[in-house]
C-alpha positions as a Markdown table, in Angstrom:
| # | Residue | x | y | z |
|---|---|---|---|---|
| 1 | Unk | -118.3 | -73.0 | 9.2 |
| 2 | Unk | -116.2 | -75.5 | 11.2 |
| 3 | Unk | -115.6 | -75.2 | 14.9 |
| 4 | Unk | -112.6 | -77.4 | 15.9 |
| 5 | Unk | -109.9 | -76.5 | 19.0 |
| 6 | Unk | -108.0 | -74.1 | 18.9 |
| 7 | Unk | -105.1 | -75.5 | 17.5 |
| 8 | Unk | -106.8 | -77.7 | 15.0 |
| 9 | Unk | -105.0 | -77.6 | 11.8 |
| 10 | Unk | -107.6 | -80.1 | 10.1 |
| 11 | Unk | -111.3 | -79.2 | 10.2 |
| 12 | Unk | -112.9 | -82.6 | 8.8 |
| 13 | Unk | -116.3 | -81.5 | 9.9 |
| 14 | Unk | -118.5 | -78.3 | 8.9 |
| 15 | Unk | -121.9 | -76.9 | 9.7 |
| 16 | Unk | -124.4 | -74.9 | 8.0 |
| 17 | Unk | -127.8 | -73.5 | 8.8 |
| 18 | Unk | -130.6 | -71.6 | 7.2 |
| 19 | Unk | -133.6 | -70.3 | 7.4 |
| 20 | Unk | -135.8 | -71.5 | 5.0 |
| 21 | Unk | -139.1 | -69.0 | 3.7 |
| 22 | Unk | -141.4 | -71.7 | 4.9 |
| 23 | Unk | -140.4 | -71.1 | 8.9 |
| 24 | Unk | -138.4 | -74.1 | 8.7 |
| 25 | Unk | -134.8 | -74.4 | 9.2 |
| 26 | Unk | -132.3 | -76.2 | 7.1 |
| 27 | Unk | -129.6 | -78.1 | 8.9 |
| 28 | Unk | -126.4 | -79.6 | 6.9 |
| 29 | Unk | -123.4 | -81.6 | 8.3 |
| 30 | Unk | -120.4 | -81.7 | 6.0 |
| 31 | Unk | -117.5 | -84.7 | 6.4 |
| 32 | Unk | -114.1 | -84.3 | 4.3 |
| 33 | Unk | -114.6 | -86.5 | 1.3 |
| 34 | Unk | -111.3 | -88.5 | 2.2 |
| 35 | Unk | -112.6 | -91.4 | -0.1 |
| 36 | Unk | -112.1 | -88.8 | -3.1 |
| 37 | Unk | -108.5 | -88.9 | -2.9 |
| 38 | Unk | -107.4 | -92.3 | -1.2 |
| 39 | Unk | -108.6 | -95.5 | -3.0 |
| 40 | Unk | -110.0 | -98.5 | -1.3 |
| 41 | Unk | -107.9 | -101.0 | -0.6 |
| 42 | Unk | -104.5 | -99.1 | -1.1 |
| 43 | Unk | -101.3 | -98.9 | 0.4 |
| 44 | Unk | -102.6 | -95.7 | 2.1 |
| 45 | Unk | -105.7 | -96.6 | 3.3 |
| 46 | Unk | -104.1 | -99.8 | 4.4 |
| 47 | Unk | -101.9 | -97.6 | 6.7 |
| 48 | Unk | -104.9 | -95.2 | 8.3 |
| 49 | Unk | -107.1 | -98.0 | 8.9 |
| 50 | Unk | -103.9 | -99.2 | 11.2 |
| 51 | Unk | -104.0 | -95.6 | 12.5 |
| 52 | Unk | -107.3 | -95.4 | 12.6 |
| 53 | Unk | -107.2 | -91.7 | 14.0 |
| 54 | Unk | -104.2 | -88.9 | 14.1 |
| 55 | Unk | -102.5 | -89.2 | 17.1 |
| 56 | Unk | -101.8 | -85.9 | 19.2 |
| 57 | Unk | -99.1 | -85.9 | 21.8 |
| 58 | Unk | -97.4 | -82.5 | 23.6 |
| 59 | Unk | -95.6 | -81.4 | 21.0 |
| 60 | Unk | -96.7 | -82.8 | 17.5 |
| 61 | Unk | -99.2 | -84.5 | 15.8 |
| 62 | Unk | -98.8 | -88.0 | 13.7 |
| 63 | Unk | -101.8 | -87.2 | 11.3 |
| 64 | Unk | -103.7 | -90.6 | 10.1 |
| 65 | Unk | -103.1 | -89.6 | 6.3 |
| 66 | Unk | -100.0 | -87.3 | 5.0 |
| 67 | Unk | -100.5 | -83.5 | 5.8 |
| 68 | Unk | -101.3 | -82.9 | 2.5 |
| 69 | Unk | -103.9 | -84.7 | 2.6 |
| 70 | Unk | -105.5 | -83.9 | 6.2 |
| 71 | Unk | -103.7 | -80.3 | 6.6 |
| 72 | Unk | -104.9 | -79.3 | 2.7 |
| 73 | Unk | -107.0 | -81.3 | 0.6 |
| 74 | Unk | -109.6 | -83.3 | 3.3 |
| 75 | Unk | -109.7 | -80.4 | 5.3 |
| 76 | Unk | -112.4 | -77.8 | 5.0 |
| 77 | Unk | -110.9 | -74.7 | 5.2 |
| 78 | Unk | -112.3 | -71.2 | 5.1 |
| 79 | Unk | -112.3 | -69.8 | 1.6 |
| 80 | Unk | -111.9 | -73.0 | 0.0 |
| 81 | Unk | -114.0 | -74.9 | -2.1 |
| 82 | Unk | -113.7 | -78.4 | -0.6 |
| 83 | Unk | -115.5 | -82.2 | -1.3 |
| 84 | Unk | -117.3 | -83.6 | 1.5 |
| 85 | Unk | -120.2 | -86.1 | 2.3 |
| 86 | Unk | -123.0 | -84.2 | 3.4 |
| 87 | Unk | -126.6 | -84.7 | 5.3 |
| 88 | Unk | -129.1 | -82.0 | 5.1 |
| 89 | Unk | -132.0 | -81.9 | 7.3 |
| 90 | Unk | -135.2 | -80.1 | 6.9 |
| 91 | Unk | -136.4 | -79.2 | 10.6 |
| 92 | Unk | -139.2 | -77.7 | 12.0 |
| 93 | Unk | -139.1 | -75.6 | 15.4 |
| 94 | Unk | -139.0 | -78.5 | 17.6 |
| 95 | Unk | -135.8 | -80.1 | 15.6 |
| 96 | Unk | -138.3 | -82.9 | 14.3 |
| 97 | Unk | -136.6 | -84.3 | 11.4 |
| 98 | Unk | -139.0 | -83.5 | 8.0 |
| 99 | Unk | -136.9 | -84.4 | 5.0 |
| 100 | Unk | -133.2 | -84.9 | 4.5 |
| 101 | Unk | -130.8 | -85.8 | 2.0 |
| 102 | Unk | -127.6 | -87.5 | 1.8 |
| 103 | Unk | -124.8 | -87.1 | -0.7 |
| 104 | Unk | -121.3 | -86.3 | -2.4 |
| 105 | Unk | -120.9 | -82.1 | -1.8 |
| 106 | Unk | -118.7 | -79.3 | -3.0 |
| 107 | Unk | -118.7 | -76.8 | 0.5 |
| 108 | Unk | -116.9 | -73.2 | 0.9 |
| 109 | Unk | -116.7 | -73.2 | 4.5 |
| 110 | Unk | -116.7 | -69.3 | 5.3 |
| 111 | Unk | -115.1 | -69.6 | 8.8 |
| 112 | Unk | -113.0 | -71.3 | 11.3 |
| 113 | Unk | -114.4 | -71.0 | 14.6 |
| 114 | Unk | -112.3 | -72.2 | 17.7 |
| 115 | Unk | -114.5 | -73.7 | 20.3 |
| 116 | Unk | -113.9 | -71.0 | 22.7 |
| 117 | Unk | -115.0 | -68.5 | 20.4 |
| 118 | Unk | -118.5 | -70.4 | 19.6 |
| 119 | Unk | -118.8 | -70.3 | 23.1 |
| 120 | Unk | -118.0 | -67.0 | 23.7 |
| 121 | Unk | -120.9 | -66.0 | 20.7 |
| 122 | Unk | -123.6 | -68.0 | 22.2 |
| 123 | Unk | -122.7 | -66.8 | 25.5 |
| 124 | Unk | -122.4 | -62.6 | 24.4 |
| 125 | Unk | -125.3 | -62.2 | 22.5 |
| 126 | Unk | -125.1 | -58.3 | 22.0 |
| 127 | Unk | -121.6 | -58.7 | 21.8 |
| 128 | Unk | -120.5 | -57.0 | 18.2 |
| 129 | Unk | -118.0 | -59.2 | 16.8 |
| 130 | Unk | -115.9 | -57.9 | 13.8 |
| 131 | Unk | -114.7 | -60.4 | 10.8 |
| 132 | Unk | -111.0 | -60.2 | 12.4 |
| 133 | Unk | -112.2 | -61.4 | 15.3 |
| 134 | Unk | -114.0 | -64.5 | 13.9 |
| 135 | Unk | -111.2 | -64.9 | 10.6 |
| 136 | Unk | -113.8 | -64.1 | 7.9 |
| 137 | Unk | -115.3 | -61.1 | 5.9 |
| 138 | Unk | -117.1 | -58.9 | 8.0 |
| 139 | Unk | -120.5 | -59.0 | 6.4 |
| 140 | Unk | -120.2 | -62.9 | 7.0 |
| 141 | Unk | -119.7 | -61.9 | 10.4 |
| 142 | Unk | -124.0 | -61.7 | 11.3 |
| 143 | Unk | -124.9 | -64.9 | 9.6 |
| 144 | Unk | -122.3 | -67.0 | 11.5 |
| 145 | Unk | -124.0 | -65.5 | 14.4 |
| 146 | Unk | -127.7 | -66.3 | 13.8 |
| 147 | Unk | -126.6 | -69.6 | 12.3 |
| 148 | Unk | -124.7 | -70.8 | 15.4 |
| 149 | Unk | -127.4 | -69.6 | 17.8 |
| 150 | Unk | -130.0 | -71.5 | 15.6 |
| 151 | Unk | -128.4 | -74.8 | 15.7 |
| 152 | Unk | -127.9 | -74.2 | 19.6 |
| 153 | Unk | -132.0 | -73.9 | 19.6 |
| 154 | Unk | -132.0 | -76.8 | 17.6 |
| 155 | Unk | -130.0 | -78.7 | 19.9 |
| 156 | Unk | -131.5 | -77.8 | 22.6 |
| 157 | Unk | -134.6 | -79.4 | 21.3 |
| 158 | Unk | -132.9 | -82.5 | 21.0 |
| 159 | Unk | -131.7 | -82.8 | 24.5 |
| 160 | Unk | -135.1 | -81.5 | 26.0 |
């Protein structure tokens, strides 16, 4: 899943968790493959290394690469299967860092979570939250819920 604002129209970054039948917890963070589509060296990567980030201002956004690009294809929407760079941890309890792995990854995000809502899950936990209310399938609706309380365990951990 991806949690971005709001208003986000281009979710470059996604989570997952889960729960591995040894007690330990596996941990993946998944970028947009960008590289996949815009060559080294070219006339477009040329111009988003001069943008360096999309720019958002009151009423529009100038996005670093075209909107196909960042709006479609390097965004990891829900529902989509989508190229990214990924790192996968294998954690223990105490989010000590056991194994990982780093590569090229195909990801099907499952949802889009706003900030607020994250929030609002890790804050009501015996809230019951339907698949509307968190834009994917209903029976997805549980796992997203352990999965995000997990990695705020796990974070918490890490900021101990």
């Amino acid at each position: 899943f991806t949690v971005d604002p709001d208003t986000a129209r281009d979710m470059d970054d996604a989570l997952h968790w889960k729960q591995l039948e040894n007690g330990l917890h596996e941990v993946g963070v998944h970028i947009a493959d960008v590289s996949y589509f815009v060559s080294d060296g070219s006339a477009l990567d040329m111009e988003a290394s001069q943008r360096a980030t999309s720019t958002y201002l009151i009423d529009q956004v100038i996005p670093m690469l075209p909107h196909l690009l960042s709006n479609n294809l390097c965004s990891l929407c829900p529902k989509e299967d989508r190229l990214a760079v990924s790192i996968v941890w294998k954690m223990n309890d105490k989010a000590e860092i056991l194994d990982q792995w780093v590569g090229r990854t195909l990801i099907h995000s499952r949802a889009k979570l706003s900030y607020r809502i994250a929030q609002e899950i890790l804050d009501n936990p015996d809230r019951l939250w339907t698949g509307e209310d968190l834009k994917t399938s209903d029976e997805m609706v549980e796992p997203i819920k352990v999965g995000l309380n997990a990695l705020f365990r796990l974070t918490k951990c890490l900021t101990a």
